[in-house]
C-alpha positions in Angstrom: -42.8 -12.4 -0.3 -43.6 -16.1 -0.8 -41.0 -18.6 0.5 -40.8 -21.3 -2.0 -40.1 -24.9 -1.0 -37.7 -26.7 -2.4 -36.3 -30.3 -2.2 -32.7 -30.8 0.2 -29.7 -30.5 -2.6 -26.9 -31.3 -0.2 -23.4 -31.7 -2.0 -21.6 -34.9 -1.1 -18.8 -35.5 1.0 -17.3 -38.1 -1.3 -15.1 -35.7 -2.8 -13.2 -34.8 0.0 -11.3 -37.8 2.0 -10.7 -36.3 5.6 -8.3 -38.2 8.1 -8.4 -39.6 11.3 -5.1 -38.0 12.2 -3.4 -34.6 11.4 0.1 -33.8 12.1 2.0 -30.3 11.8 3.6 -29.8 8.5 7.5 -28.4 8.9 9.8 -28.4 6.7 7.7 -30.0 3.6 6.6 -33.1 5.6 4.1 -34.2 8.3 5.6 -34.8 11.6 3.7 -35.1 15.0 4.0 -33.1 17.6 6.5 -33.6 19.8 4.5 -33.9 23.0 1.8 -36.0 21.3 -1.3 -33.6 22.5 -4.0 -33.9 20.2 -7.5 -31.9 20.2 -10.5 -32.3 18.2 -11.9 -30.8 15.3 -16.0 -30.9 14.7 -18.2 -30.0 12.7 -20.7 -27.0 14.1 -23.7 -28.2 12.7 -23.5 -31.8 14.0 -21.1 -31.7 16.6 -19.6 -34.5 14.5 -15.9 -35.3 15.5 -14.2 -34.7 12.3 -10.7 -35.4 13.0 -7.8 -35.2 15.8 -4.9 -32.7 15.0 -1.5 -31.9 16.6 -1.4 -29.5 19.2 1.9 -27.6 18.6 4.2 -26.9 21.8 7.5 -24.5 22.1 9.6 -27.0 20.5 7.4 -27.7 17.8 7.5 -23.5 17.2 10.7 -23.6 17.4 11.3 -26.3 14.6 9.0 -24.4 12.4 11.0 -21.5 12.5 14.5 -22.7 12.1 13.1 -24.7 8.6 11.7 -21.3 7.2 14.9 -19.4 8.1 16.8 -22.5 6.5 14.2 -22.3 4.0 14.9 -18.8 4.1 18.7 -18.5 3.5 19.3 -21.3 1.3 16.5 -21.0 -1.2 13.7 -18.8 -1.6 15.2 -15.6 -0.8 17.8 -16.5 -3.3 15.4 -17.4 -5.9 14.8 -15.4 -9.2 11.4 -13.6 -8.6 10.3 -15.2 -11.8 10.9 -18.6 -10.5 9.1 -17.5 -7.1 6.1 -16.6 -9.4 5.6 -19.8 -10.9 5.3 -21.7 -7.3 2.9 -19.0 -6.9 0.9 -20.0 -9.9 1.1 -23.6 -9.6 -0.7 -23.1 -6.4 -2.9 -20.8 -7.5 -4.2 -23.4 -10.2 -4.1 -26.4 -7.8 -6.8 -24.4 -5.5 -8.8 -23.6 -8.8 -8.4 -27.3 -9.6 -9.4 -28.8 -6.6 -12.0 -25.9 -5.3 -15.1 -28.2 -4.9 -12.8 -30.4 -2.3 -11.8 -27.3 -0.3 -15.3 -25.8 0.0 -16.8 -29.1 1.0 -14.6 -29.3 4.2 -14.6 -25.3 4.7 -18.5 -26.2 5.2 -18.0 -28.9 7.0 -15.7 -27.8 9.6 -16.6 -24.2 9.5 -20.6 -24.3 9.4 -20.6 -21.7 6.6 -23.1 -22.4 3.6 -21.5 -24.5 1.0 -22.9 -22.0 -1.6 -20.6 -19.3 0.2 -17.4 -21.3 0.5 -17.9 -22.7 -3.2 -18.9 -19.1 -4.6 -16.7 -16.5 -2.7 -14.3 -18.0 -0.3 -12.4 -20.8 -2.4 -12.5 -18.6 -5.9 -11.3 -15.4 -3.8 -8.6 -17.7 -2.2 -7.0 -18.7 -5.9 -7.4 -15.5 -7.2 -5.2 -13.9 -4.4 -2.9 -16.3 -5.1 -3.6 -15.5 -9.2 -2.7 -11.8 -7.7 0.4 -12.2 -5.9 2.3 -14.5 -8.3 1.7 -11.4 -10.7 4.0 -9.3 -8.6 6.5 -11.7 -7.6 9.3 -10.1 -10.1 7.7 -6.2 -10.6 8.3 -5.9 -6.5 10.8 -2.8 -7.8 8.0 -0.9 -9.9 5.5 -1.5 -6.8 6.4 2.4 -5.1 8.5 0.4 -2.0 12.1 1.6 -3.6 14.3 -0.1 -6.6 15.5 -3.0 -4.8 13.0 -3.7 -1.9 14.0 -7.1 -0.1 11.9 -9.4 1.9 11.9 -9.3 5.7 12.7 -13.0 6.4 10.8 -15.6 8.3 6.9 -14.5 8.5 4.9 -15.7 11.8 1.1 -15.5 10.9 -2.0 -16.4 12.6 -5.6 -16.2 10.8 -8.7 -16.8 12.3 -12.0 -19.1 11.9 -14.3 -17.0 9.9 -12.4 -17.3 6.4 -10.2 -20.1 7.0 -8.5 -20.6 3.9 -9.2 -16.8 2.6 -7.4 -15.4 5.3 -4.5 -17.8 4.5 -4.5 -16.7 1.1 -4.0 -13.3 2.4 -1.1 -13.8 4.2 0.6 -16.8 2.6 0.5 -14.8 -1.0 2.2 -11.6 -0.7 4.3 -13.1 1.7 6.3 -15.3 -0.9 5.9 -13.4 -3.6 8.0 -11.2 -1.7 10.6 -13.6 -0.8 9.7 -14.4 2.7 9.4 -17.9 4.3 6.1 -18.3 6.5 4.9 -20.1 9.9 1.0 -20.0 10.1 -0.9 -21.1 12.6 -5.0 -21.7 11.9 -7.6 -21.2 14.4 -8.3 -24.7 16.8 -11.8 -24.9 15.2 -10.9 -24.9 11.6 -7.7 -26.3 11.0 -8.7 -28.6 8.3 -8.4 -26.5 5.1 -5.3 -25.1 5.9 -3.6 -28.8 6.0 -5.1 -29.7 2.9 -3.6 -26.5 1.7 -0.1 -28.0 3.0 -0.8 -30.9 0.4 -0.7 -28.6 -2.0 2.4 -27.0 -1.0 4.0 -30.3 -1.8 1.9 -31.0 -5.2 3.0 -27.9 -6.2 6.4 -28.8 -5.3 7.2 -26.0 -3.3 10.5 -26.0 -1.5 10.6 -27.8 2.0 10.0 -25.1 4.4 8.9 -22.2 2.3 5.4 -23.0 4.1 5.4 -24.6 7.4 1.3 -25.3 9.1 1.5 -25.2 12.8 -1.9 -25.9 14.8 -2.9 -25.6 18.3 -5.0 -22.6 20.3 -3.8 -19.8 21.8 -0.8 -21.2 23.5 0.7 -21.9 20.1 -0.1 -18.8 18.7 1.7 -16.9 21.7 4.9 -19.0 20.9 4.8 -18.2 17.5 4.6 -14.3 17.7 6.7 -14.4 20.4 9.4 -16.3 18.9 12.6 -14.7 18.6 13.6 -16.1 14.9 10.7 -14.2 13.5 11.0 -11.1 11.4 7.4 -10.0 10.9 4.3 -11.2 12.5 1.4 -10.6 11.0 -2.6 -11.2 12.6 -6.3 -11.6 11.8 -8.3 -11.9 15.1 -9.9 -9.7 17.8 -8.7 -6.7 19.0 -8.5 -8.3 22.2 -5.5 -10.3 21.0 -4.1 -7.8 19.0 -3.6 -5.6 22.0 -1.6 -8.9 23.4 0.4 -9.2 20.2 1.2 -5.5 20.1 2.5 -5.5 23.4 4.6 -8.8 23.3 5.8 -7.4 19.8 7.0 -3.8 21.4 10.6 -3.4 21.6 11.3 -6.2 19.4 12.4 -5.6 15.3 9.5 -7.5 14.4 7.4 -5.6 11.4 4.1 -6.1 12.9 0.3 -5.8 11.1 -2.9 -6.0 13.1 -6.8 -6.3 11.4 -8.7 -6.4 14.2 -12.3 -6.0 15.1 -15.1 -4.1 13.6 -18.7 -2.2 14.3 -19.4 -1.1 10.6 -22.3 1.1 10.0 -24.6 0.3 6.8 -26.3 4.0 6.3 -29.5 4.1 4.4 -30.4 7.3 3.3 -34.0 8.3 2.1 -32.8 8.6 -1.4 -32.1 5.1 -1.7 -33.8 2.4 -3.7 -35.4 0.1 -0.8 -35.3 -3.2 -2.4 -31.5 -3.1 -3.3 -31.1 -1.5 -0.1 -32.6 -4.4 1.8 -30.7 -6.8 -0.2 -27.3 -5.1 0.6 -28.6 -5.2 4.6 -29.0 -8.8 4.4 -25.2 -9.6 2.6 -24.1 -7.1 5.1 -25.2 -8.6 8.3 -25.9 -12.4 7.5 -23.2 -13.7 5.0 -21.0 -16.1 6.6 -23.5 -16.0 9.8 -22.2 -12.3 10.9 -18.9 -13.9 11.5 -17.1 -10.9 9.7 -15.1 -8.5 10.9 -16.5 -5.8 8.5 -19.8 -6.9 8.7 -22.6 -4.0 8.7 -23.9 -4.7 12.4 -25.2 -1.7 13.0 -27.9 -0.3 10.5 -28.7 3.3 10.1 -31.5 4.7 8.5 -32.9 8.3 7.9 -36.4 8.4 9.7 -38.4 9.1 6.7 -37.9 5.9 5.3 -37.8 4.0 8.8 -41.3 1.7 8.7 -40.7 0.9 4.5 -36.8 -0.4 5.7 -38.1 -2.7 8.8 -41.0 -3.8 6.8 -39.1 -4.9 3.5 -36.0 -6.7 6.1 -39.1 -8.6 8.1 -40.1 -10.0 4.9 -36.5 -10.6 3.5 -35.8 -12.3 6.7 -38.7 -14.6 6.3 -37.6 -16.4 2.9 -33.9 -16.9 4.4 -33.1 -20.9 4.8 -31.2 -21.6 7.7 -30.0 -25.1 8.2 -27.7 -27.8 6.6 -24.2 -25.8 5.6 -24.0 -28.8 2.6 -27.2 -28.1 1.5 -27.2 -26.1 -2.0 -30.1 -23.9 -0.8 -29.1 -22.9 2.6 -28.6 -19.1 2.8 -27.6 -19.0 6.9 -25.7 -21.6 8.2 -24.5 -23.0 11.6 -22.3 -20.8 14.6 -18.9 -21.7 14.6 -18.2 -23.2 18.2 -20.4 -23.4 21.1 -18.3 -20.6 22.2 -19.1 -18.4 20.3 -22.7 -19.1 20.5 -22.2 -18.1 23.9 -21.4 -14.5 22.7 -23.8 -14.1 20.5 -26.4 -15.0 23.2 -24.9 -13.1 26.5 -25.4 -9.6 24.1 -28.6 -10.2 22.4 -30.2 -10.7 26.1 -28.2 -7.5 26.9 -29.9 -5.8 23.9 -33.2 -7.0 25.6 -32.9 -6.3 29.0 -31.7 -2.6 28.0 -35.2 -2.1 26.3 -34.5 -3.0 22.7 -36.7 -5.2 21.1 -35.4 -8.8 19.1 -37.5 -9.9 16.0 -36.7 -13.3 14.0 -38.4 -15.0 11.9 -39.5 -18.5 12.8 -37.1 -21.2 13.2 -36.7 -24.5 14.7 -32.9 -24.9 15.4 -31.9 -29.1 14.6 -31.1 -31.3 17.3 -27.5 -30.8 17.5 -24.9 -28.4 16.5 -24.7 -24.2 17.4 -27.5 -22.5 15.3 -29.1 -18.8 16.1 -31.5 -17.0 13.7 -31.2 -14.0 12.0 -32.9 -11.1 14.5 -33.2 -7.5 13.9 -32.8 -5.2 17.5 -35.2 -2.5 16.8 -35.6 0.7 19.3 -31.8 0.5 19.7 -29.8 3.5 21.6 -26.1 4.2 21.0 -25.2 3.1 24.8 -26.4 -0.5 24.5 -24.0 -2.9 24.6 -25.4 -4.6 21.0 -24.6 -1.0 19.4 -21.3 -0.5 20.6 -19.6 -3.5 21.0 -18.5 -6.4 18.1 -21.4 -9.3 18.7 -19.7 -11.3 15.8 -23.1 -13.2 15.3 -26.5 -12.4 12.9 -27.8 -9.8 14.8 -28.5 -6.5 13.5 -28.6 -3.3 15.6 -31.4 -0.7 14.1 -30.8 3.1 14.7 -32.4 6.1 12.7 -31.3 9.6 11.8 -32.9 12.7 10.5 -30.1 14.6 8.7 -26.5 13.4 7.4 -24.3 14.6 9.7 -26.3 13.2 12.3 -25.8 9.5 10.6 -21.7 10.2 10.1 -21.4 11.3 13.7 -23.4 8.2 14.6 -21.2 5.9 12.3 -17.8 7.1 13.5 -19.2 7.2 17.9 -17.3 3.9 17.8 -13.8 2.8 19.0 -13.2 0.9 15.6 -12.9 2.0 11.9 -13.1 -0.7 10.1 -15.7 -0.5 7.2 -19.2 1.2 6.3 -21.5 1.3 3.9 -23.6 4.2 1.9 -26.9 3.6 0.7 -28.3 6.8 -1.7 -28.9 7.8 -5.1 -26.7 10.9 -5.1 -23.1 10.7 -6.2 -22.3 13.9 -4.4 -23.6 12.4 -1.0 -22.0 9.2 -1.8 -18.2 11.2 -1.7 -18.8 13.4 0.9 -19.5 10.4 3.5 -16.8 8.4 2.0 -14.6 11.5 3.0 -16.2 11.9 6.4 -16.8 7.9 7.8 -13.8 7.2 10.1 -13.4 3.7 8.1 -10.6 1.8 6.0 -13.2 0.5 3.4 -16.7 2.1 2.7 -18.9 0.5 0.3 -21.1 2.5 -2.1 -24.5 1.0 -3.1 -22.6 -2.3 -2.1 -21.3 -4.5 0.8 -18.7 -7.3 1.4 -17.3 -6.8 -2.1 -14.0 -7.7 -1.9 -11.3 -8.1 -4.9 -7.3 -9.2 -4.8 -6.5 -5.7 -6.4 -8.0 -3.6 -3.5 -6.5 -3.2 0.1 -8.4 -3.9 2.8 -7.6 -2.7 6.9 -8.7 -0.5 9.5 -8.5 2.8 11.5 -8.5 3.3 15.4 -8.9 -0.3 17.4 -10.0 -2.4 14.1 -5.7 -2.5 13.6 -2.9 -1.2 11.3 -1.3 -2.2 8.4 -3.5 -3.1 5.2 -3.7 -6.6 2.9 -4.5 -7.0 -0.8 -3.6 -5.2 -3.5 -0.3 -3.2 -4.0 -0.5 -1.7 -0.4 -0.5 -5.3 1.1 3.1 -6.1 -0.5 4.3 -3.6 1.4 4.4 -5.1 4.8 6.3 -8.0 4.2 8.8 -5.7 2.2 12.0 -3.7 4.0 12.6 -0.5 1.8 
């Protein structure tokens, strides 16, 4: 397969004007911290200091909370549903209005390709917000009851992967069912979910209805652990989500986990190889691996073993990895140095237990956290890259001979998260649909995701599902 050569098509920064300084929004306005800590936001693939944001204490946790229960009492639980739903709108049109300035700095301070933050995560993000408005005043036809009532104040934390997705996944159905909200971004991509705070107040929201708190860890902790908090509600790893379940326990606090993931992708011999290939590649190397439901672990029926590598190989070789502004780039830059880390502690696992790494050429830049693509061929179910959640673009190769044999290898895993069925027969398609141990499993597809359809986990990927009618109901009490 030829890799053409095209000319660098990066998209400007001009359109987005990012600050020095950011400071927590409460209560409708920007205030600093109250201890004055700061920490730095950069961009992966330069290692460019972007800007210095607020580190959120206790106190600063506590001030968000107290101006969404205010928020709470006095006005948006008190609202007409109807008027709710045209906040809702307003902001779902002022992200569909200004989407080309949030997926610039989702690429910049991310590292994603600007063609995936223009085309998927920015569009996605308005249209949940499109979604949600929708339901705003038809909460008592949604199955929860005739007169379900919001919870209260919402604590939610999202992680780095989806920045201002993930927001959009919590923020939406939260207010649309009358709750007030407290969300805390991840320390290495803070940026979109401030600018998303500007909108809050172009859309005229009510003071407090939103509140952005940043910080790492320690501010998350106070957050969920916050006693004026009626639900809490988290995107992370499972690691964490044990944490959050545990501090949560004993508590009244309505609590929703999505967690980790090891998805299977399952090609079976019946399958047309090119589309196959094609859905391997969006599987495993959109957004750089960094998905939870990403297809890490590829199975496929030994009959059609050698035509699968072979067609990947040469996949593999066209992919562009490099500038995340640049148009053409198909594979951009690893978050942090941290989780470069990761990625490069289990792929010399995966070698030094006997599989075998293949990448295509590359020559990572200068600066920033870069890793190629790599297949793991000759992979056994008791290495470490099979089993456990690399987060990264590696792909973990295993084969079968019959079906059962590929579902009992899909489901020997401790999460549930997602799969993926590759075949030309609708009758096989339902019958592993029926038998994968998974909240999602894609047909002929992967990463497809849609406002209207839930999305969550069985076993240690978490509890709880978002989007669609189902995700209403955890920020509902009936």
């Amino acid at each position: 397969m030829p890799k053409f050569d095209y000319a660098p098509a990066p998209e400007s920064r001009a359109i987005v004007d990012i600050k020095d300084k950011y400071e927590l929004f409460i209560g409708g306005e920007f205030v600093e911290s109250t201890s004055g800590k700061q920490f730095a936001t950069i961009n992966p693939a330069s290692e460019e200091r972007l800007a210095t944001v607020a580190d959120a204490d206790e106190t600063d946790i506590d001030n968000a909370v107290k101006a969404a229960r205010r928020a709470y009492d006095r006005v948006w639980s008190k609202m007409p549903p109807a008027e709710r739903s045209k906040y809702i709108f307003r902001i779902a049109r002022l992200l569909a209005e200004r989407a080309r300035e949030f997926a610039v700095l989702e690429s910049l301070d991310n590292g994603k390709p600007i063609k995936e933050s223009r085309d998927v995560d920015i569009p996605l993000a308005s249209a949940y917000f499109f979604y949600y408005a929708g339901w705003a005043d038809k909460l008592a036809h949604a199955g929860f009851g005739p007169d379900p009532q919001p919870l209260g104040v919402a604590a939610q934390v999202i992680p780095w992967n989806f920045p201002l997705l993930m927001l959009s996944w919590k923020i939406a159905p939260a207010l649309a069912c009358g709750n007030t909200v407290v969300l805390k971004p991840a320390e290495t991509t803070p940026l979109t979910a401030l600018l998303f705070a500007e909108v809050c107040q172009q859309a005229g929201l009510p003071p407090g209805v939103v509140n952005i708190v940043t910080g790492a860890g320690a501010t998350g902790k106070a957050l969920v652990e916050h006693p004026g908090v009626d639900k809490v509600a988290f995107t992370g790893s499972t690691e964490v989500g044990r944490a959050i379940a545990r501090s949560t326990a004993g508590s009244n606090k309505k609590l929703t986990l999505e967690l980790g993931g090891k998805a299977a992708n399952i090609v079976f011999d019946d399958a047309p190889i090119d589309q196959s290939v094609e859905g391997i590649v969006n599987g495993i190397f959109f957004n750089q691996g960094h998905v939870c439901c990403a297809g890490s672990r590829l199975l496929v029926q030994e009959s059609v073993y050698d035509e699968v590598i072979e067609s990947l190989r040469l996949r593999l070789m066209t992919l562009r990895v490099g500038d995340p502004l640049d148009k053409n780039t198909d594979v951009g830059a690893i978050n942090s140095a941290q989780q470069l880390a990761r990625i490069q502690e289990l792929t010399a696992a995966g070698e030094q237990e006997g599989a075998a790494a293949w990448s295509a050429p590359f020559t990572a830049p200068d600066k920033g956290f870069w890793f190629p693509p790599t297949i793991f061929t000759g992979v056994s179910q008791a290495h470490r890259i099979a089993r456990e959640e690399i987060f990264g673009p590696v792909l973990s190769v295993l084969t079968f001979r019959t079906p059962q044999e590929a579902i009992d290898k899909a489901n020997n895993t401790p999460y549930g998260l997602s799969a993926g069925v590759w075949t030309d027969k609708g009758s096989r398609i339902l019958w592993a649909a029926n038998n994968l141990r998974a909240g999602v499993v894609w047909a002929n597809t992967f990463n497809k995701f849609d406002p209207a359809s839930p999305f969550g986990g069985y076993k240690e990927s978490g509890y709880g599902r978002e989007g669609g009618r189902h995700g209403l109901e955890a920020y509902l009490d009936y």
